[in-house]
N, C-alpha and C positions, 0 to 999 in steps of 0.2 A: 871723409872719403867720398869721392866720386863712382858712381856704374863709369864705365871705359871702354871704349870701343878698340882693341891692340890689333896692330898688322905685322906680323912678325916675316922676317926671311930667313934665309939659309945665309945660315954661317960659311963664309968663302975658306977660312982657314981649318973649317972643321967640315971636311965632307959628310954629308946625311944626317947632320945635326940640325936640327931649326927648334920649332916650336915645339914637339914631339919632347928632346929632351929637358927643355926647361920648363914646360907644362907643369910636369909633375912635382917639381919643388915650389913652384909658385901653387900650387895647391896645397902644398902640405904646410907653407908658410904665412895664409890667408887664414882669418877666424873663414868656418866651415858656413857660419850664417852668411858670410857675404858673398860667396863664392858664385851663388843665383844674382845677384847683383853686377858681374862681371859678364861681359859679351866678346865671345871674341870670333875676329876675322881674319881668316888665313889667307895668306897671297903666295903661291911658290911658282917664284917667275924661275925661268931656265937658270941665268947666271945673275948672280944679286953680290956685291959687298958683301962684308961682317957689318951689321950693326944690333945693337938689342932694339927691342921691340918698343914701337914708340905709339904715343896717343895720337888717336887722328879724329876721336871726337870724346866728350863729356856728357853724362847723363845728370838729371837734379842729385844733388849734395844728399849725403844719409847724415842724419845730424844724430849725435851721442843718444841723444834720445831715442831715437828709430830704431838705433845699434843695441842697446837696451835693452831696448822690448822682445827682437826677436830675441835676445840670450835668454830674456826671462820667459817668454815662451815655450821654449825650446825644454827650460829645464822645468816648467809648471805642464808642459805635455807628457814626458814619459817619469812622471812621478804620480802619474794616474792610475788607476787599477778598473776591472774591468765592473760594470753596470749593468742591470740587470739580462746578463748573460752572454754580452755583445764584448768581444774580446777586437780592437781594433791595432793594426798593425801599418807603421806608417815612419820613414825616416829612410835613412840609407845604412846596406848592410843588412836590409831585413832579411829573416830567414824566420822558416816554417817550413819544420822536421820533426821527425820523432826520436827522441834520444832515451833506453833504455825503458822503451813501452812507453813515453810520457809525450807527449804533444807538447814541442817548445816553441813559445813565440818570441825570437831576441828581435828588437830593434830599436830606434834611437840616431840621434844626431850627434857625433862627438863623442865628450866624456859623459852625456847625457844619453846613458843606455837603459834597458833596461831585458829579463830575461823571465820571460813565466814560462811554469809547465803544468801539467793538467792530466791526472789519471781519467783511465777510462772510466773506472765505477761511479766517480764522485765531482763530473767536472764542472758539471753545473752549466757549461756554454751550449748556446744553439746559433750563434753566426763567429765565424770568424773572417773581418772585415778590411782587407789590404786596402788603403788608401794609397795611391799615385806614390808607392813605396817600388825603392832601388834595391834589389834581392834575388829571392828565389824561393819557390813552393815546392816540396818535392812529393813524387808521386808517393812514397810511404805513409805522407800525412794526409794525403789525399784520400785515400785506404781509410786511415785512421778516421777521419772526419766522418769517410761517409758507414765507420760501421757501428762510429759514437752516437749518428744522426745530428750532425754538427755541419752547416752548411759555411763553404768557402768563397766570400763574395770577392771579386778583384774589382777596383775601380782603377779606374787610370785619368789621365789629365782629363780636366772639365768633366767631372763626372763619366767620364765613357767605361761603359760596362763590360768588363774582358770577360772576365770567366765565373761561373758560379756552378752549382752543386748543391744537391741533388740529382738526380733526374726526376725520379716519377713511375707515375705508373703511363700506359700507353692505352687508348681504347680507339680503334678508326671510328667508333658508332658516335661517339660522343664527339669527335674533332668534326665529322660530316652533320651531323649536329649544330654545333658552332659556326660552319662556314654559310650551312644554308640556313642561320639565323636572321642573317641584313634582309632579308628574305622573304620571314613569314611572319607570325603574331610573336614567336618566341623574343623574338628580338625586340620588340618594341616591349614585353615582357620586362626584359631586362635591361631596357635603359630605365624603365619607368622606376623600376626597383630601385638601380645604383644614380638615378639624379634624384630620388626620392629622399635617400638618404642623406645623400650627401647637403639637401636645403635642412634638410630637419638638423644637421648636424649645422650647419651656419647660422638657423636659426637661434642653439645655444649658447655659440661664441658670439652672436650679437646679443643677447641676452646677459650673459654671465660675464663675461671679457669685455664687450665692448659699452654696456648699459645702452642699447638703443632700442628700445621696444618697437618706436614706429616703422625701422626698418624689419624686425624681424616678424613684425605685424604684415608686413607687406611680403616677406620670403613664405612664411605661412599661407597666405592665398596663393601665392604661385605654386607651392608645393602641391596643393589641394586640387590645383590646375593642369598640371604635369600628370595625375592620379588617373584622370579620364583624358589626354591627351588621345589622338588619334591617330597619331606617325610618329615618325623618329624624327623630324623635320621638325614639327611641332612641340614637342620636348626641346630640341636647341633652342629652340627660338624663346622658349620661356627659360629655360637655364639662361641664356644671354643676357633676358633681363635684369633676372635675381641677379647674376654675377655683377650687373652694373649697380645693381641697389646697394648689394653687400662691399665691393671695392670702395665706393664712394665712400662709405660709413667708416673704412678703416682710412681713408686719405683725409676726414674731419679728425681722429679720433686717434689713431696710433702716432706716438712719436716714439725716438729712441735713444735713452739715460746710458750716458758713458758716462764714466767715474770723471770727478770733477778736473782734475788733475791732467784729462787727457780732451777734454773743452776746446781748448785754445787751438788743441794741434788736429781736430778734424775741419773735414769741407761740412759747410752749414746745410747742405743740402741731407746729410748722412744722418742729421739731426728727425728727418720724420720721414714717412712712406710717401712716396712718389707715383703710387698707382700701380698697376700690372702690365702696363706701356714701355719698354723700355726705349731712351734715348736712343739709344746706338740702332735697336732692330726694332723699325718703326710696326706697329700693330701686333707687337709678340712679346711676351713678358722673358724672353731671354735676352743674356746677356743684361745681367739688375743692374746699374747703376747706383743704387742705394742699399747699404744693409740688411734694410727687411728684406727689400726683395731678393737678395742674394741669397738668407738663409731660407725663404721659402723655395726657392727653387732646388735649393739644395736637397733641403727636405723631403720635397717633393721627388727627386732622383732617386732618394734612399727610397722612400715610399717602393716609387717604381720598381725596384729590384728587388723588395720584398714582395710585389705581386708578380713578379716576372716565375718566382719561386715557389708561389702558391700555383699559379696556375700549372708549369712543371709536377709539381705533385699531384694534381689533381687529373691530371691527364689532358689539360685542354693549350690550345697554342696560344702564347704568349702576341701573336703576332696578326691573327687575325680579328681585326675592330670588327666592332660593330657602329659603336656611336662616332669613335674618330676614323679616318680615313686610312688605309692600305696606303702604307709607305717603304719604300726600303729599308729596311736596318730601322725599322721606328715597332717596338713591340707596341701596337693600337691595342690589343687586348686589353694588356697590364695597364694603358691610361685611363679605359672605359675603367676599368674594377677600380684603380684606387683614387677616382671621382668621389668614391664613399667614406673616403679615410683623410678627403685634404685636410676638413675641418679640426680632425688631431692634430694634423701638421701647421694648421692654423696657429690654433691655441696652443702648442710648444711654443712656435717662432713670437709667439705675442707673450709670455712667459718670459721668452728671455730678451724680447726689446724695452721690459721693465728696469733691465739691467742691473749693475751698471756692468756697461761691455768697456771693450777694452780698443784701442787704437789697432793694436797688433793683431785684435780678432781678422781684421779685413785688408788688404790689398786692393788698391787700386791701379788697372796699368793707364798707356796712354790716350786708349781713346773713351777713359773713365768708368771701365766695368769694374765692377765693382766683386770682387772674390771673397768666400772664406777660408781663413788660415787657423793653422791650430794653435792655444788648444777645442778652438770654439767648433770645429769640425769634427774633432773627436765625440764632443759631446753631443751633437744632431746625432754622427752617428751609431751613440749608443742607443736611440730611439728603434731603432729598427726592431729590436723584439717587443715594443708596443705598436708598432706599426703592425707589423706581422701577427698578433694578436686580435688586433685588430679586422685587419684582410681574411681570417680564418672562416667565419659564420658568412662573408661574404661572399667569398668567393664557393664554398659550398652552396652556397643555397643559388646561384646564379648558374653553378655546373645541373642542380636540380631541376633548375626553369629547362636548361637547353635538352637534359637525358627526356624530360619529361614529353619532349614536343618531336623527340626520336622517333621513328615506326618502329626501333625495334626496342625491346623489353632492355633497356640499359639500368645498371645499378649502380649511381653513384654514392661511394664508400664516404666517410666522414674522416678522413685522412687527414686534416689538418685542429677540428675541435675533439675531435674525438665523443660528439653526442650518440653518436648509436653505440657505439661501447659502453656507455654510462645507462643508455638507456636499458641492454639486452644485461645488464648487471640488474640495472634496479626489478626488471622482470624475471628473472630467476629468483630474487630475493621475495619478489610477491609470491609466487608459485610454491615457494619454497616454505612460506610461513602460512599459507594454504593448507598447507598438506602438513602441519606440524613436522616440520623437520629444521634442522639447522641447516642454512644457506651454507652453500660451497662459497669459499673466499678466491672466488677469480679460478686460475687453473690451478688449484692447489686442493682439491676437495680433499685431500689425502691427512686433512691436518698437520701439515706439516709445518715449519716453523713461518713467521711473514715473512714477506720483505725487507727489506731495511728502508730506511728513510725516501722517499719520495725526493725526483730532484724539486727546486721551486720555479712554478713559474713567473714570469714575467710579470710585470705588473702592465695594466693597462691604460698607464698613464704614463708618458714617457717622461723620464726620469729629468730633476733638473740639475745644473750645476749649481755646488755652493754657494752659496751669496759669498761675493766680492764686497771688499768696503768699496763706500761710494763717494770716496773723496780720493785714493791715489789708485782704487782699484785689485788691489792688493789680497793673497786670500785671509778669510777671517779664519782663528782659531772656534776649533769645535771641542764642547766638554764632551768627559769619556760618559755620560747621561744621553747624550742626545745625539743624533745625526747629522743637526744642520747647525749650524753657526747662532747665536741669539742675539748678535745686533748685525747692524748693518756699516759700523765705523770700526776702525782698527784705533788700537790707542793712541797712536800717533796723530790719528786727523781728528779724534772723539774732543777732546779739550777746544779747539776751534769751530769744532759742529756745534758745542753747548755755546761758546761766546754768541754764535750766529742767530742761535733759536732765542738765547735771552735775550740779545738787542732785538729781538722782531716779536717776545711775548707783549710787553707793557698794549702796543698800539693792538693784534690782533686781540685782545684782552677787551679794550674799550670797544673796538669794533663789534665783537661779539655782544661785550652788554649793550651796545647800541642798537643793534636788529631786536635782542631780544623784548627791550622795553617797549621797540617800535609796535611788535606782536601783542606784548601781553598788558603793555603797561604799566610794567613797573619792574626795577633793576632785579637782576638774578639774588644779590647778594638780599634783597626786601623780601619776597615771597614766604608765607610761612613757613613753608617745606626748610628754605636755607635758613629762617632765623631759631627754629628748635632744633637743628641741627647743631649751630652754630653755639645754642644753649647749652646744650648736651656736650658740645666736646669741651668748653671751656672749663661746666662744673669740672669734668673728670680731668681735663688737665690742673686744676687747683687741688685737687684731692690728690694727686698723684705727686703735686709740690710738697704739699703738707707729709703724707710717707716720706719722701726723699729727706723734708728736714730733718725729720725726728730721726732718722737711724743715722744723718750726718752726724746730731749732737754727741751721737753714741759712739763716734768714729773720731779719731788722731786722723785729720790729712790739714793740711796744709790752706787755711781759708787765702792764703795771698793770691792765691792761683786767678786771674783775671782774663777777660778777653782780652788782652793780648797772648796770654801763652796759649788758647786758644787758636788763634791766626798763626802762631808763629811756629807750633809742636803738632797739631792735630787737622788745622784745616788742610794742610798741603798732601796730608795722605789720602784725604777724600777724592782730591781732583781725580784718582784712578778708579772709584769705587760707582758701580753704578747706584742710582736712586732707589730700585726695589734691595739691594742689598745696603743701603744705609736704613731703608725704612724697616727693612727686617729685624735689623739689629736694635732699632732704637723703639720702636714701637709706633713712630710717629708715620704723618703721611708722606708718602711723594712730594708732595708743593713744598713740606716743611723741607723734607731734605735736600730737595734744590736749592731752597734759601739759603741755608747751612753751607753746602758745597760749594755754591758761587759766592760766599762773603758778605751776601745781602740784611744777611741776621746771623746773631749768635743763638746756641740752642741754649736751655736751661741746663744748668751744672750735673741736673741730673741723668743726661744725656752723654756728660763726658767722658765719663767709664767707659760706658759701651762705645763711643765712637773711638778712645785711644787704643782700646784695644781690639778693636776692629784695622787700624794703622798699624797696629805693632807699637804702642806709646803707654806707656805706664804713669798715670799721673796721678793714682794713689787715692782715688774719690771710689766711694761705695757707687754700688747697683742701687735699685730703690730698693729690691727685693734681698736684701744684704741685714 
């Protein structure tokens, strides 16, 4: 199928009919994924013929493949549930109401819907996040939100910020404060603070993410630089540099793993980071052109709107810079503060260019920006309550710097970490154990009964998506044990992984003992360490022959049994069984039971119990321990 550019008229035979009444059956007769893929162009001349609407230009072909993806998107998006607290709404039809006291979030594309609701006592959210969703918000959930302490973020196309919730508290001391910051010492206070952080914070994702010591040896003096700077001018100018050291490091060092399967069908450019330049908007990292940059900027937005929220809370204007510049409709505040947090948003988007990603994560239009699409937009933005987590110690201690350089006695509250609460708790509990007495639990001295459960918070690490296989992409099953998946193959593509690693062991094998002799001089398998090893397990495999005869002798099975019924009953059940669960079963190592499962070797008889009935195969031979 073709994008289509239609020019429709007015029907002569059918007065006030045109595109109007046939729109809406060609909608309903369209899969719902393609419908964004269709353009249309209305012409309503005075007098026109009947004819139906005809093509007057073609857009690039969607190939079954493209078509695909978005369906399987579509249905791997809202079979999502919500992430550490962050409940995201996004598709057409959305709605966000309150039905019978419950906060309902319905949305969804098609027959791919989805419908949550949420008491007040027990809801566990703190954002609720509309992505560039077709709906409606109503003021009773609005209510509800803000009496849950549940904030309502709206984003709309390219990231632009509609509406959000809370307010705050209001103080003019503290905004006159803020404004005459660019000003006086306060201000250079508080860049020295938030670029201070924010190098110590790139410093670790070069360290820990990136392995590059010499760069993060060189952000360290800058940082130490920055420490006794002597203007705001002189902080840019050393931020500038650091930022050149650290970009650079990730344009040698970052690439980015799409499952194998979806290789062929991206641009080779989409394959590594391109820098914070982009093509299209020459000296600006918008408008990415390449993946990574697309989800850091993305991330980066969410960031934004979680300090846009902090600062609203805290009383201070989201809009007044300090370090960046007074602009229209640009909150400079909220860029200064979450200066301190990119480095999270860092090491997410470097997390998940590990991958493997997916073709369908990104969009690109015509003059090659580069977009993200869901599900992989979902998941950035369930980051926001580590974001905002994040923002909380910052942005307090920053409101601190500015109350503090006030003339008048201002007291800024701890409204988003809540330390002076914890603190004026733990000093009643000293006073209290002072004075031999039993501490008051909070406002409850009365003994009365606790509370109930605490909600949880956030964790401070934003959360990742499941590991996808890395061959079609695809999600992995997770055991009802563990939260995340424990390979990185689906069964499907795993048999072809293991052909590809065995053809490639034999030669990194010798390579291996080749550096090593070169080092030590003499092969791995010669060293003492490996030849009592090699002692030791051979006695105990001979003695473990010798049990196994002696209880055969004692045993009716069927001596004809040979490798071939081996090959022909037992090895084929293996092919599905991983290595630590054959080595489980049999006692033997790893390396044995790769031999075993790829056909390279047969195991000893006394092995074939446990391996047929590990298959589901009955083949009548004792245990050893039998």
């Amino acid at each position: 199928m073709r994008g289509q550019t239609i020019e429709a008229g007015r029907c002569a035979n059918t007065p006030g009919h045109g595109i109007r009444s046939w729109a809406p059956h060609a909608f309903r007769t369209l899969p719902v994924v393609l419908l964004r893929s269709l353009h249309y162009s209305y012409w309503w001349p005075g007098t026109m013929s009947a004819s139906a609407p005809r093509i007057i230009s073609e857009g690039p072909a969607l190939t079954p493949e493209d078509v695909a993806d978005r369906i399987g998107a579509i249905a791997d998006t809202y079979v999502r549930h919500d992430a550490e607290g962050v409940a995201v709404v996004d598709g057409f039809g959305a709605r966000v109401a309150v039905e019978r006291g419950h906060l309902s979030l319905s949305d969804g594309i098609g027959e791919h819907r989805r419908v949550r609701r949420y008491a007040k006592v027990d809801h566990g959210l703190r954002r609720v996040v509309v992505l560039n969703a077709e709906g409606v918000v109503s003021f009773e959930a609005l209510r509800w939100c803000a009496g849950a302490g549940v904030a309502v973020v709206v984003l709309g196309a390219n990231g632009a910020h509609l509406a959000a919730s809370p307010s705050g508290r209001e103080d003019a001391r503290l905004l006159r404060a803020q404004a005459l910051a660019l000003y006086g010492p306060s201000g250079l206070d508080v860049v020295r603070y938030l670029i201070g952080e924010k190098l110590r914070g790139h410093v670790r994702v070069l360290r820990h993410r990136l392995d590059s010591d010499s760069a993060a040896v060189t952000l360290t003096d800058l940082g130490e630089q920055i420490g006794i700077a002597g203007s705001i001018d002189e902080v840019r100018q050393l931020e500038a540099a650091a930022a050149n050291v650290y970009w650079s490091t990730w344009e040698q060092s970052v690439s980015v793993a799409f499952a194998r399967s979806d290789v062929a069908r991206v641009p080779t450019r989409w394959g590594r980071f391109n820098g914070r330049r982009s093509a299209v908007h020459a000296n600006s990292p918008r408008s990415a052109t390449d993946p990574c940059g697309a989800m850091l900027n993305y991330g980066y937005k969410l960031a934004e709107v979680e300090a846009v929220l902090a600062c609203r809370v805290m009383g201070l204007d989201p809009g007044v810079g300090i370090m960046h510049a007074d602009l229209p409709g640009r909150p400079s505040f909220a860029l200064d503060v979450i200066e301190s947090v990119r480095p999270l948003v860092d090491a997410h988007v470097l997390d998940l260019c590990a991958g493997p990603l997916r073709k369908r994560d990104f969009v690109e239009d015509a003059r090659g920006v580069v977009r993200v699409m869901a599900p992989l937009s979902h998941t950035l933005a369930e980051a926001m309550g580590a974001y905002g987590l994040a923002l909380g110690p910052v942005v307090e201690t920053v409101a601190g710097i500015l109350g503090t350089a006030s003339p008048y006695d201002v007291s800024v509250p701890s409204s988003l970490t809540g330390a002076k609460h914890r603190q004026a708790a733990r000093r009643r509990v000293a006073e209290a154990r002072g004075r031999d007495e039993a501490p008051a639990r909070g406002p409850n001295p009365g003994g009365m009964a606790p509370r109930g459960r605490r909600q949880a918070k956030p964790s401070a690490i934003p959360p990742l998506p499941l590991r996808s296989c890395r061959g079609c992409g695809g999600q992995l099953a997770v055991d009802d044990d563990r939260d995340r998946p424990r390979i990185d193959w689906c069964p499907e593509c795993l048999p072809e992984r293991r052909v590809e690693i065995g053809a490639a062991l034999p030669a990194e094998g010798h390579a291996a003992a080749r550096r090593f002799a070169e080092r030590t001089g003499t092969l791995p398998a010669h060293t003492p360490e490996a030849q009592a090893a090699r002692a030791e397990a051979n006695a105990r495999q001979r003695n473990e022959e010798q049990k196994w005869a002696m209880v055969a002798e004692k045993c009716a099975y069927d001596a004809e049994l040979d490798a071939a019924y081996f090959e022909d009953e037992i090895r084929p059940g293996l092919a599905a069984m991983t290595l630590p669960v054959i080595a489980r079963a049999t006692g033997a190592s790893t390396s044995a039971a790769s031999k075993w499962r790829s056909g390279r070797t047969v195991p000893h008889r006394r092995h074939w119990s446990s391996l047929a009935h590990l298959v589901g195969v009955d083949c009548g031979l004792p245990h050893v321990g039998q």
